[in-house]
PyMOL Python script that loads the backbone (N, CA, C, O; Angstrom):
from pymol import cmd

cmd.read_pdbstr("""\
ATOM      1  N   UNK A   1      -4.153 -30.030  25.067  1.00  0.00           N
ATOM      2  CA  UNK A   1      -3.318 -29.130  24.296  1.00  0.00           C
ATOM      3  C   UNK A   1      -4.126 -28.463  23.171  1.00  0.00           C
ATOM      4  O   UNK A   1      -4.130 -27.232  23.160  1.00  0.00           O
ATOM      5  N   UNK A   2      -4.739 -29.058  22.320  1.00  0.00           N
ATOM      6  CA  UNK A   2      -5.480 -28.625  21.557  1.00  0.00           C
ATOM      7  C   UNK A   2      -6.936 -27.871  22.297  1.00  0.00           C
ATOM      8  O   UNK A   2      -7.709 -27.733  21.348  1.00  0.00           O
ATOM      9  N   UNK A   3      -7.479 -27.446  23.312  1.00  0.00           N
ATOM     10  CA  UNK A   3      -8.299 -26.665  23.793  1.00  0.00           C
ATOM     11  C   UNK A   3      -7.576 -25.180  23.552  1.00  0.00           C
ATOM     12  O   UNK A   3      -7.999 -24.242  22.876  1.00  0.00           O
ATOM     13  N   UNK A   4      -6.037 -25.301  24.525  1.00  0.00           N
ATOM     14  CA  UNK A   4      -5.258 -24.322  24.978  1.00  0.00           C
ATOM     15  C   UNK A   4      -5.083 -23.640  23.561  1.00  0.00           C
ATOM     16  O   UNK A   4      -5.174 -22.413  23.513  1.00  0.00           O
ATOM     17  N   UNK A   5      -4.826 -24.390  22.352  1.00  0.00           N
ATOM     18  CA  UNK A   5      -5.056 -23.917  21.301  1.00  0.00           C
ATOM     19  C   UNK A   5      -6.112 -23.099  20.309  1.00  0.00           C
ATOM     20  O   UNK A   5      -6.022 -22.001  19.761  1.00  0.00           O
ATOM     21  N   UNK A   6      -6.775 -23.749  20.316  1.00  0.00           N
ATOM     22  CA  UNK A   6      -8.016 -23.031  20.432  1.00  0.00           C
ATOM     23  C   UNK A   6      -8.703 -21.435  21.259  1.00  0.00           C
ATOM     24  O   UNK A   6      -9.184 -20.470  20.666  1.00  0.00           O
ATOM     25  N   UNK A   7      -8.576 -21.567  22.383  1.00  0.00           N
ATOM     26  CA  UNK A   7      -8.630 -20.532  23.139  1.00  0.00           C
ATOM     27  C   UNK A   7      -7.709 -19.098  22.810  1.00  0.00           C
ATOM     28  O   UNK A   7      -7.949 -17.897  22.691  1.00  0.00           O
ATOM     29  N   UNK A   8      -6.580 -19.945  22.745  1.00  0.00           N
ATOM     30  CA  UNK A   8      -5.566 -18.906  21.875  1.00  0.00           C
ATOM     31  C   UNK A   8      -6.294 -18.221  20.603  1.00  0.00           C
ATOM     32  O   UNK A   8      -6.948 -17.181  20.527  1.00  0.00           O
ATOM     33  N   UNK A   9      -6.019 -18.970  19.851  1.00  0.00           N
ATOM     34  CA  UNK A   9      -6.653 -18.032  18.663  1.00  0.00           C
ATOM     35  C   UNK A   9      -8.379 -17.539  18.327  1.00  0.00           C
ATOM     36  O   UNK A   9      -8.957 -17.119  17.325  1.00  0.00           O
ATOM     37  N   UNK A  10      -8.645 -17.735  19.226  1.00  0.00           N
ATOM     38  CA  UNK A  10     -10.282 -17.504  20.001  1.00  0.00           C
ATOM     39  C   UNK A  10      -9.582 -15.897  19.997  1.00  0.00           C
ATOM     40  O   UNK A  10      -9.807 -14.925  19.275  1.00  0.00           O
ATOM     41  N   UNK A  11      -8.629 -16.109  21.159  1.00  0.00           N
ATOM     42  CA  UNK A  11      -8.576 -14.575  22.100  1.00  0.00           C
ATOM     43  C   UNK A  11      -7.843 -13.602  21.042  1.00  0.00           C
ATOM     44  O   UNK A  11      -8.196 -12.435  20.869  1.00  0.00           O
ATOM     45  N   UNK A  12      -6.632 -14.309  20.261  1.00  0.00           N
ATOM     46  CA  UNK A  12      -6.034 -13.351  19.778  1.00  0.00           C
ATOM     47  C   UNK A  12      -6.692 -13.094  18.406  1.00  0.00           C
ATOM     48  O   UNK A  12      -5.865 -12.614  17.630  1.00  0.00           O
ATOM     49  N   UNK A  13      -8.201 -13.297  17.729  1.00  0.00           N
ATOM     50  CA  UNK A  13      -8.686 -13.399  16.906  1.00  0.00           C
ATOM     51  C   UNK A  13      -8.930 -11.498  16.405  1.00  0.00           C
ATOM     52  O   UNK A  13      -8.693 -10.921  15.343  1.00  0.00           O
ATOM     53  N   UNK A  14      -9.482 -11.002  17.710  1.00  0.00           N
ATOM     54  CA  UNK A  14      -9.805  -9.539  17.369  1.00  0.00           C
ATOM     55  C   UNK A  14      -8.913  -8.982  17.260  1.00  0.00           C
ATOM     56  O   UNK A  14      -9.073  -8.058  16.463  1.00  0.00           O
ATOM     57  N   UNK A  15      -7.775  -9.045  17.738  1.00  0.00           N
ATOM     58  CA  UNK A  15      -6.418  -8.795  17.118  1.00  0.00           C
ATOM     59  C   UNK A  15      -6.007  -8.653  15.883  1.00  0.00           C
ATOM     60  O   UNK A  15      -5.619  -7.627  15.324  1.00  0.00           O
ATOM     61  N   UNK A  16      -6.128  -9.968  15.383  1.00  0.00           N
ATOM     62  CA  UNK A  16      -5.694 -10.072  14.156  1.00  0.00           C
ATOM     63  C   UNK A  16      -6.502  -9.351  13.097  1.00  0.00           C
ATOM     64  O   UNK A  16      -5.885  -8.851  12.156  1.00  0.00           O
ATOM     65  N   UNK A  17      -7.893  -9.241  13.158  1.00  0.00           N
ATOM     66  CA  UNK A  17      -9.041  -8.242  12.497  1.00  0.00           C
ATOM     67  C   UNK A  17      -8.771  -7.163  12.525  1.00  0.00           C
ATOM     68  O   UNK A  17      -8.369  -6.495  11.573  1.00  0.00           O
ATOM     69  N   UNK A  18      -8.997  -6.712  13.929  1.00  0.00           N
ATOM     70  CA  UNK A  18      -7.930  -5.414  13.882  1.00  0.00           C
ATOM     71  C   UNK A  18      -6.996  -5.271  13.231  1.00  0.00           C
ATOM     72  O   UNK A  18      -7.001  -4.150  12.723  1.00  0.00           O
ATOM     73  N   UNK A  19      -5.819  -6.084  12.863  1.00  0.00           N
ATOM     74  CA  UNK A  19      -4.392  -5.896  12.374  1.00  0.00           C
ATOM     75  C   UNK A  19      -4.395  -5.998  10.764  1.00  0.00           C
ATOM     76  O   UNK A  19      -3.576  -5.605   9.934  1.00  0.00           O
ATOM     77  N   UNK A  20      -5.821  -6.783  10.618  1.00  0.00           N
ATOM     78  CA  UNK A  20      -5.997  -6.940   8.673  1.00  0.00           C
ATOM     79  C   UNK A  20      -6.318  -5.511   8.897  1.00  0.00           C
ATOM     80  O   UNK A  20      -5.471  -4.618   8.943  1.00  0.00           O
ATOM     81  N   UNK A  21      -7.492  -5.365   9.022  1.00  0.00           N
ATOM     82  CA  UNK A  21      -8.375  -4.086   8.929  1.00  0.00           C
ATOM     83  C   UNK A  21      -7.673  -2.640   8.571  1.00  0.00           C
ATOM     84  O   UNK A  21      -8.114  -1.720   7.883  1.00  0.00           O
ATOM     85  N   UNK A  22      -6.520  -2.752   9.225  1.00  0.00           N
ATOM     86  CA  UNK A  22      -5.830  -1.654   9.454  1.00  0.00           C
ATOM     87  C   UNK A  22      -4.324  -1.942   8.494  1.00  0.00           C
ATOM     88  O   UNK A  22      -3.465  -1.062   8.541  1.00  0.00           O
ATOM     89  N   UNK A  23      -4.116  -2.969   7.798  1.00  0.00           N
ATOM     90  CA  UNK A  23      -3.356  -3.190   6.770  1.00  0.00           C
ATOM     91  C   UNK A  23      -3.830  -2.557   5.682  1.00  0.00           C
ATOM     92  O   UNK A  23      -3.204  -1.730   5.019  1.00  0.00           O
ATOM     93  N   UNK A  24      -5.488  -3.125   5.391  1.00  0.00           N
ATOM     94  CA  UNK A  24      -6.314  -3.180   3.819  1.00  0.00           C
ATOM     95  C   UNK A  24      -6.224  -1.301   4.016  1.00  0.00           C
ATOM     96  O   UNK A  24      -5.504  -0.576   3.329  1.00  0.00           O
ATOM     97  N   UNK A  25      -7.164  -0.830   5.137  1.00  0.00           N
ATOM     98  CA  UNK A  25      -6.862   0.771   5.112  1.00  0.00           C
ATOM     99  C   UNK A  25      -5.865   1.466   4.704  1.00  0.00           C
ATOM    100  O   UNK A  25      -6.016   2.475   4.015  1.00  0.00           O
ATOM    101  N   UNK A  26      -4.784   1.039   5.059  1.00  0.00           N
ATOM    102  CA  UNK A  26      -3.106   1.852   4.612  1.00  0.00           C
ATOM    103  C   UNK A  26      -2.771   1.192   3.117  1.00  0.00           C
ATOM    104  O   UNK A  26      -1.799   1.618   2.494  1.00  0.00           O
ATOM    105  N   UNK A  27      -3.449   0.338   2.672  1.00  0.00           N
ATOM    106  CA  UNK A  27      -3.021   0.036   1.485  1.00  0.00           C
ATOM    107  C   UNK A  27      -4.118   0.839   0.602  1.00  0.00           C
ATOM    108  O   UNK A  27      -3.803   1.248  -0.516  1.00  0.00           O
ATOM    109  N   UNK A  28      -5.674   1.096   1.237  1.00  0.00           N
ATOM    110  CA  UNK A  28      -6.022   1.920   0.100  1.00  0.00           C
ATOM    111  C   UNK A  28      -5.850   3.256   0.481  1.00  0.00           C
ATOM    112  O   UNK A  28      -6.454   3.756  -0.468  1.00  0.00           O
ATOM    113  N   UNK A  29      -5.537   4.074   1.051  1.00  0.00           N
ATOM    114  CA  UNK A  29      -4.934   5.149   2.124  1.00  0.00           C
ATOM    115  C   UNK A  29      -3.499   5.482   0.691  1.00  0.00           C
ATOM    116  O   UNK A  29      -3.228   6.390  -0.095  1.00  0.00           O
ATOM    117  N   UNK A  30      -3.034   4.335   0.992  1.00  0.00           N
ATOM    118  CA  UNK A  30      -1.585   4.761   0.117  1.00  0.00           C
ATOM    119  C   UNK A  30      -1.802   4.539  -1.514  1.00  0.00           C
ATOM    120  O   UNK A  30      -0.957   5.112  -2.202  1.00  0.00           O
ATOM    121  N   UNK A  31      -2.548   3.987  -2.039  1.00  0.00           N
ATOM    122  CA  UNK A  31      -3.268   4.362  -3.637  1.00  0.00           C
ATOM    123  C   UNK A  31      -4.001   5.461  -3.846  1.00  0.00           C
ATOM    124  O   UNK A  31      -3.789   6.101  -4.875  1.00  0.00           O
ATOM    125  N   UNK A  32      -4.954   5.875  -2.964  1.00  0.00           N
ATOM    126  CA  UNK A  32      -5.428   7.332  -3.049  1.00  0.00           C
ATOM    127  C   UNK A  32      -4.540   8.133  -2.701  1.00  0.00           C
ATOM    128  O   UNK A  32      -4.575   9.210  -3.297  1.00  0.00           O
ATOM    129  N   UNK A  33      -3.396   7.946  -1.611  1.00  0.00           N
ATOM    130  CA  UNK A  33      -2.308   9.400  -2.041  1.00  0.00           C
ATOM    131  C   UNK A  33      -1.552   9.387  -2.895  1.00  0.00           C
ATOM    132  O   UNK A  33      -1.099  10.404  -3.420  1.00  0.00           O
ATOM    133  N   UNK A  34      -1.227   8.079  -3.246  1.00  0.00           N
ATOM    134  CA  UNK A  34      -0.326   8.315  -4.891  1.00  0.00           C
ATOM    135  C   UNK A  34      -0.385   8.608  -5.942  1.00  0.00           C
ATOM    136  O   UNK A  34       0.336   9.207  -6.740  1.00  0.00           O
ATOM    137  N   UNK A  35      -2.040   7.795  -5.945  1.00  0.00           N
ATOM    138  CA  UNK A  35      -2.433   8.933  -7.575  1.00  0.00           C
ATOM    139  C   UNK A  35      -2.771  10.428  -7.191  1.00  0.00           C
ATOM    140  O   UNK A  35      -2.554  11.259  -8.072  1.00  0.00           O
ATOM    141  N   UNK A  36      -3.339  10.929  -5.832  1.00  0.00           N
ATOM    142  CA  UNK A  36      -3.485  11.950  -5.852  1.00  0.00           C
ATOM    143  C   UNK A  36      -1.811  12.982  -6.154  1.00  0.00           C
ATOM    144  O   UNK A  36      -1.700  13.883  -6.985  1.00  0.00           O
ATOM    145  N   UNK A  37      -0.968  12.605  -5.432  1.00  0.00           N
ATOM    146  CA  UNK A  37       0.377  13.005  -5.793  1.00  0.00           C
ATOM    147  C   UNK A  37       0.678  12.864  -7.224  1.00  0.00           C
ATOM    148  O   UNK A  37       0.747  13.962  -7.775  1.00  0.00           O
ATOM    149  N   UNK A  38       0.881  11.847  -8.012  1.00  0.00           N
ATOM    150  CA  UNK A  38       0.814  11.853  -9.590  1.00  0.00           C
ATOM    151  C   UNK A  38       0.482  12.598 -10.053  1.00  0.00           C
ATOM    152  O   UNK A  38       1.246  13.345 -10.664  1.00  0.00           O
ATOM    153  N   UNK A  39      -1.057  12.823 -10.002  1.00  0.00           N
ATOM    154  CA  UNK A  39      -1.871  14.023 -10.857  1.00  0.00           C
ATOM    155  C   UNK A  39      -1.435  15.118 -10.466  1.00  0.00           C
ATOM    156  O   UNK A  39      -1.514  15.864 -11.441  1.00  0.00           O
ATOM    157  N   UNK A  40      -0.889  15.836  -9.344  1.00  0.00           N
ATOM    158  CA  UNK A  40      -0.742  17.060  -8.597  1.00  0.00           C
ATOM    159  C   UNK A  40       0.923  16.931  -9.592  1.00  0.00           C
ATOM    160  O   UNK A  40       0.843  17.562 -10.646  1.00  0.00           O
ATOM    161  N   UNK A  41       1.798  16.487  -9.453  1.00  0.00           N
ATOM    162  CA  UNK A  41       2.949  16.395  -9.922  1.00  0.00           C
ATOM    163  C   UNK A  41       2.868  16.815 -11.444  1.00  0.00           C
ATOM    164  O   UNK A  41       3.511  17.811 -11.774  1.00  0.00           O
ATOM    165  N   UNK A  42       1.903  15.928 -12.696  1.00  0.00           N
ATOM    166  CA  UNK A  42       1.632  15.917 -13.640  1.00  0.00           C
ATOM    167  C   UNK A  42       1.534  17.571 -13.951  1.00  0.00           C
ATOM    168  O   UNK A  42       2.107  18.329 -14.734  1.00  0.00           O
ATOM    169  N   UNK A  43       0.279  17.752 -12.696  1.00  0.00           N
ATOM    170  CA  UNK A  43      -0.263  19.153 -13.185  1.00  0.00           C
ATOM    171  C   UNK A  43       0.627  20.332 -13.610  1.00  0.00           C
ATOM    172  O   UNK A  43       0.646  20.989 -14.651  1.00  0.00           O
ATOM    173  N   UNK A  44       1.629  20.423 -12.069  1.00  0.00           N
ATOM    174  CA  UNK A  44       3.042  21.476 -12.001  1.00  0.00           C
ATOM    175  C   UNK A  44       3.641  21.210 -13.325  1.00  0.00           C
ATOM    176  O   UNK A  44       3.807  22.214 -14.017  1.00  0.00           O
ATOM    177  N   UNK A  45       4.063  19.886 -13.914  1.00  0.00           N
ATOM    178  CA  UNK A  45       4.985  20.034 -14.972  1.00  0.00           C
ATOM    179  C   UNK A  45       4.193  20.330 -16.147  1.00  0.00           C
ATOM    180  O   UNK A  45       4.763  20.559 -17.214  1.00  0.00           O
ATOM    181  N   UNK A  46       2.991  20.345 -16.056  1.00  0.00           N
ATOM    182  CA  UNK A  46       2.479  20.837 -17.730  1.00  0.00           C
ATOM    183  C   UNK A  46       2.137  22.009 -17.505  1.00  0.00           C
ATOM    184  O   UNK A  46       1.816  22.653 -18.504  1.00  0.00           O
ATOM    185  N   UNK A  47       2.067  22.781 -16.031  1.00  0.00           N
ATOM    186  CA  UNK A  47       1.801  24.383 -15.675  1.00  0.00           C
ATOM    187  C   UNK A  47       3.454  24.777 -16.099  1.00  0.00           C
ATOM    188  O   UNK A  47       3.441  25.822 -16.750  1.00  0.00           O
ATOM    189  N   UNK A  48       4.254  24.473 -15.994  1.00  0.00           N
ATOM    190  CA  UNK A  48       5.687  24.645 -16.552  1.00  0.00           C
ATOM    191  C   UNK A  48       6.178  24.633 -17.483  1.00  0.00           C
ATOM    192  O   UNK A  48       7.273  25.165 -17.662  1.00  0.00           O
ATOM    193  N   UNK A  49       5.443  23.947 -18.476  1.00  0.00           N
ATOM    194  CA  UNK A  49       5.622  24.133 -19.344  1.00  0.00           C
ATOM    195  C   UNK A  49       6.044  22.583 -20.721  1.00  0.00           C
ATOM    196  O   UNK A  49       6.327  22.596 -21.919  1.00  0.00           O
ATOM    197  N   UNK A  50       5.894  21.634 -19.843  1.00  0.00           N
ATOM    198  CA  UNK A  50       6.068  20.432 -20.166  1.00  0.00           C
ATOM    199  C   UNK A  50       5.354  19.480 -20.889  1.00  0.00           C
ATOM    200  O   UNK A  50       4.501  19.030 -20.126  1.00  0.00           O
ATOM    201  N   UNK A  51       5.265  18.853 -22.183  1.00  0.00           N
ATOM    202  CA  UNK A  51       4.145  18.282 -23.196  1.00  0.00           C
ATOM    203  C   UNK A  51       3.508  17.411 -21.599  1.00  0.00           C
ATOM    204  O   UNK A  51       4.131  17.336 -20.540  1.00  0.00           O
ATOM    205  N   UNK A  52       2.310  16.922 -21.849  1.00  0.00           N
ATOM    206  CA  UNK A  52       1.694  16.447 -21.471  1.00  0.00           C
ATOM    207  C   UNK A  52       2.186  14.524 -21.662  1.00  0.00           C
ATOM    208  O   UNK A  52       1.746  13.642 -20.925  1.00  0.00           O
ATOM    209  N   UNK A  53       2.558  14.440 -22.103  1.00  0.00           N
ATOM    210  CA  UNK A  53       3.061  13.042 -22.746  1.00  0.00           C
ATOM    211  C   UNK A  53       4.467  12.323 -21.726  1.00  0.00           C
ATOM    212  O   UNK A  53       4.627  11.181 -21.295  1.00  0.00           O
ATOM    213  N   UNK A  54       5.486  13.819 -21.584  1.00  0.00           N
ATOM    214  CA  UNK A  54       6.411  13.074 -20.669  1.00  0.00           C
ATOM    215  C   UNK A  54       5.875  13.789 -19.572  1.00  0.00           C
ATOM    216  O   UNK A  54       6.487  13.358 -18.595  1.00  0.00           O
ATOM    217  N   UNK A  55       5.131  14.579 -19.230  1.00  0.00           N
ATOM    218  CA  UNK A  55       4.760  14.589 -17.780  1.00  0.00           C
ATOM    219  C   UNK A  55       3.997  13.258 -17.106  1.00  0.00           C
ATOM    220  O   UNK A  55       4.303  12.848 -15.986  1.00  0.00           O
ATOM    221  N   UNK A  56       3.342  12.866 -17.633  1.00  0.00           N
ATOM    222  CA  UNK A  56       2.620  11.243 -17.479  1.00  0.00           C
ATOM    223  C   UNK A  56       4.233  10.187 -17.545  1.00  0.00           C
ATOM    224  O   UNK A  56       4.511   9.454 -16.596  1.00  0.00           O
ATOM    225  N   UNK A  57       4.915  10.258 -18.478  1.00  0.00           N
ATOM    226  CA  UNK A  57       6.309   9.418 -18.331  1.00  0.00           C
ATOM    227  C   UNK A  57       6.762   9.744 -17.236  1.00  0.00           C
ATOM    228  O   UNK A  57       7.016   8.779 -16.515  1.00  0.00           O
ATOM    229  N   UNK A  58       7.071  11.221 -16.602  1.00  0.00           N
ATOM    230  CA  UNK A  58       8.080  10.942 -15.530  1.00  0.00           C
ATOM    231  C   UNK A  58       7.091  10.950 -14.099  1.00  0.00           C
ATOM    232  O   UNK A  58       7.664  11.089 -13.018  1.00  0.00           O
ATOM    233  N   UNK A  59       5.751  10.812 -14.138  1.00  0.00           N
ATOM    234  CA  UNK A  59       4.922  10.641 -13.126  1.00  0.00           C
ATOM    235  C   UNK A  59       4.665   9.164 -12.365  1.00  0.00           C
ATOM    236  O   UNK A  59       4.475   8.774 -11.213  1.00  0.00           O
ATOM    237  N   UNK A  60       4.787   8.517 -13.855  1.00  0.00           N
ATOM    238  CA  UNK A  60       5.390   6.979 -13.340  1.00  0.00           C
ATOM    239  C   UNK A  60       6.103   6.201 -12.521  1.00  0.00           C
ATOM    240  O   UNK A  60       6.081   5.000 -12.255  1.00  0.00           O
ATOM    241  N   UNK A  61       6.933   7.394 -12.067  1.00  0.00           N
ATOM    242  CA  UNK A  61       7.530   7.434 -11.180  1.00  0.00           C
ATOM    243  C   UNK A  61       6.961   6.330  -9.630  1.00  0.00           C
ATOM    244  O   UNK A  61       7.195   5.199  -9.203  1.00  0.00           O
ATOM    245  N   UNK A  62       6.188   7.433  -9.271  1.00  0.00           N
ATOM    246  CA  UNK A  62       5.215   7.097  -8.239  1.00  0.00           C
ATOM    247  C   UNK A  62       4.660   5.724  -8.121  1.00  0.00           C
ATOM    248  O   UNK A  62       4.495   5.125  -7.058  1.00  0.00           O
ATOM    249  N   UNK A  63       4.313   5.161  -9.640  1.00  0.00           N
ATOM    250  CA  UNK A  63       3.372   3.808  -9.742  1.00  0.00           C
ATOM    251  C   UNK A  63       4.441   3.036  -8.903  1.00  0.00           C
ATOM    252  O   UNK A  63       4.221   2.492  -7.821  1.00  0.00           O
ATOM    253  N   UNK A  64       5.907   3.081  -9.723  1.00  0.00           N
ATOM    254  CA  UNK A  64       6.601   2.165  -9.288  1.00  0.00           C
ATOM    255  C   UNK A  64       7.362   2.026  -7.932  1.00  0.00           C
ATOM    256  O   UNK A  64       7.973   1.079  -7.438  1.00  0.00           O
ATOM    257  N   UNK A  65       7.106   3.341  -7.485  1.00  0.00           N
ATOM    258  CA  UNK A  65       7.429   3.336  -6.291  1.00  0.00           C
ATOM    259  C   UNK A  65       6.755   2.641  -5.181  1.00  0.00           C
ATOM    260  O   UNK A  65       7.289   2.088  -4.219  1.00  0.00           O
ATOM    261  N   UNK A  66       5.122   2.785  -5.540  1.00  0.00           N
ATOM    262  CA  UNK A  66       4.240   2.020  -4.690  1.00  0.00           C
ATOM    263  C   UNK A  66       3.690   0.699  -5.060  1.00  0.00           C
ATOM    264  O   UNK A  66       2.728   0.072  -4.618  1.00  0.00           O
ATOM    265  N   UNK A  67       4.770   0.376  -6.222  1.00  0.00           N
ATOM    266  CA  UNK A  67       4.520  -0.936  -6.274  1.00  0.00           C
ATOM    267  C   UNK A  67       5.658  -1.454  -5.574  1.00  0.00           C
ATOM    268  O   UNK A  67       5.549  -2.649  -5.299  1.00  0.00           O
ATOM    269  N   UNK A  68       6.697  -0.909  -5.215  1.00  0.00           N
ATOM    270  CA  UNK A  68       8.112  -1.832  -4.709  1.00  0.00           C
ATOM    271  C   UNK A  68       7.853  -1.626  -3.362  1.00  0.00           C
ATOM    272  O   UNK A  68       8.257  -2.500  -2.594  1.00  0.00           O
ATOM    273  N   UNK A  69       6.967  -0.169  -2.661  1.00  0.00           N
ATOM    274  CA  UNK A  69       6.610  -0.827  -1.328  1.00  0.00           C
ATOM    275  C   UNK A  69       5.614  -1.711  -0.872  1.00  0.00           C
ATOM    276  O   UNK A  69       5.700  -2.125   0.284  1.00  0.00           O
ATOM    277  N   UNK A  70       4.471  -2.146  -1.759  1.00  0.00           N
ATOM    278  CA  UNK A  70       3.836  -2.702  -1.569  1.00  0.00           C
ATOM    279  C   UNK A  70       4.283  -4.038  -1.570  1.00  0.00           C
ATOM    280  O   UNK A  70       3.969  -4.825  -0.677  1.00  0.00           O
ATOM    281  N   UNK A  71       5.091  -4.373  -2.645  1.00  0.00           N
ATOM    282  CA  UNK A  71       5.945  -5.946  -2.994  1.00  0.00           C
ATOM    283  C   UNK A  71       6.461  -6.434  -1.564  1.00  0.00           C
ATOM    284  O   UNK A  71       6.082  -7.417  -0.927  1.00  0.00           O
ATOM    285  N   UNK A  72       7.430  -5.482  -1.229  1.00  0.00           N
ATOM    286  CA  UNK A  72       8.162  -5.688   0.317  1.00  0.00           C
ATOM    287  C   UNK A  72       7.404  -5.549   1.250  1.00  0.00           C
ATOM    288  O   UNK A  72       7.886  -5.743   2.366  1.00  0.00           O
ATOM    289  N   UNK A  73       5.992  -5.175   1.152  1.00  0.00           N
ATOM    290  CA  UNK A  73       5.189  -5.210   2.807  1.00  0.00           C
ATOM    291  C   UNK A  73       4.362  -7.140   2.373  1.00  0.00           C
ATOM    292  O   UNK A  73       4.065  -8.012   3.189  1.00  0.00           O
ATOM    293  N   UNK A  74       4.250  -7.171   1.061  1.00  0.00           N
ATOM    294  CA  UNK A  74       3.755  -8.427   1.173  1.00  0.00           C
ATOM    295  C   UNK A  74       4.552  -9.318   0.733  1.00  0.00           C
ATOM    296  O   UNK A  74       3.985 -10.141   0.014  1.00  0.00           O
ATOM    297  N   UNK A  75       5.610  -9.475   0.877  1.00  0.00           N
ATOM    298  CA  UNK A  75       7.175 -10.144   0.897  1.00  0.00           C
ATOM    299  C   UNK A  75       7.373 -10.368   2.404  1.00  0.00           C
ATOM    300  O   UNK A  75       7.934 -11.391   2.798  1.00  0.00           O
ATOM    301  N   UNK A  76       6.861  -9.303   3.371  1.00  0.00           N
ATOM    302  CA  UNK A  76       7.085  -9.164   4.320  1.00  0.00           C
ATOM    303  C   UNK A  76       6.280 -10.168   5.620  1.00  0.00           C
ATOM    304  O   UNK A  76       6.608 -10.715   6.673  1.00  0.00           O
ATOM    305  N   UNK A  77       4.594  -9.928   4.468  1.00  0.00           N
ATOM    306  CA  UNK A  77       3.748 -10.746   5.279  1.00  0.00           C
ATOM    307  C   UNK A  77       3.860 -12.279   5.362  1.00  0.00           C
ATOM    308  O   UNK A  77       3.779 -13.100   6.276  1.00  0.00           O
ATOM    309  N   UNK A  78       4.134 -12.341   3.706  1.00  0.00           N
ATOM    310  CA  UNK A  78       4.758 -13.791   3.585  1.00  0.00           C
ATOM    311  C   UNK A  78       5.639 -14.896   4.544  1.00  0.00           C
ATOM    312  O   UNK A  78       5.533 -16.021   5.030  1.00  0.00           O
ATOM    313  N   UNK A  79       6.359 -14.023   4.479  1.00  0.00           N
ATOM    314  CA  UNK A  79       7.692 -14.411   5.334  1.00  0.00           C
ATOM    315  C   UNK A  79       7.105 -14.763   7.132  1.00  0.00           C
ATOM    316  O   UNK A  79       7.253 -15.839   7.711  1.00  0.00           O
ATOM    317  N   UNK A  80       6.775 -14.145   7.416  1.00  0.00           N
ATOM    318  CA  UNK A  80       5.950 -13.892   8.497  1.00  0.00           C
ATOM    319  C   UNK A  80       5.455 -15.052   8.762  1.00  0.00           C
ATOM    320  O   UNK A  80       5.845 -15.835   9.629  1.00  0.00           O
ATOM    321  N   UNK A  81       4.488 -15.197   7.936  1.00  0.00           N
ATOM    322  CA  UNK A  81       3.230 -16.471   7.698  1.00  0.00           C
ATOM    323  C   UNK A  81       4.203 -17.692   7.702  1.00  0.00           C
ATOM    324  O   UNK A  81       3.906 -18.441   8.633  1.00  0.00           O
ATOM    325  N   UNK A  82       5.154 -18.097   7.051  1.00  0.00           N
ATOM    326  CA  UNK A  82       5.657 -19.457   7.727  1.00  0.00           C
ATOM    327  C   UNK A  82       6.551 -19.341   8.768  1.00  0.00           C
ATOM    328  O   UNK A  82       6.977 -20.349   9.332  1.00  0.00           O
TER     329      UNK A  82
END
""", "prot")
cmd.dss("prot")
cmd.show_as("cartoon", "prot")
cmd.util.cbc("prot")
cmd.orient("prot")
């Protein structure tokens, strides 16, 4: 039993590399588009006419947004794992 085990996670090993690999990517994938979105957002509201001070306040927005999906994808993995 314990061979059959083994073999298993032998085979499904590149799998799982694959499956980190391509987690860590979309997680830095999705920090470089958010701040890039932030700053682009920031920019429009101080081209509009907006202090610079609450354009950064309501850009914040974003942080927290990609922090509550990030929470629930690793809430998600968690869960998973046991």
């Amino acid at each position: 039993m314990s061979v059959s085990m083994v073999t298993a996670v032998i085979q499904s090993s590149p799998y799982l590399v694959r499956m980190s690999l391509s987690l860590v990517w979309t997680y830095i994938t999705l920090n470089r588009r958010v701040n890039r979105t932030r700053i682009a957002f920031e920019k429009h509201l101080i081209q509009q006419g907006m202090s610079e001070e609450d354009a950064k306040r309501l850009s914040t927005c974003f942080e927290d947004l990609k922090s509550s999906i990030t929470g629930m994808l690793k809430q998600g993995i968690r869960l998973a794992g046991n």
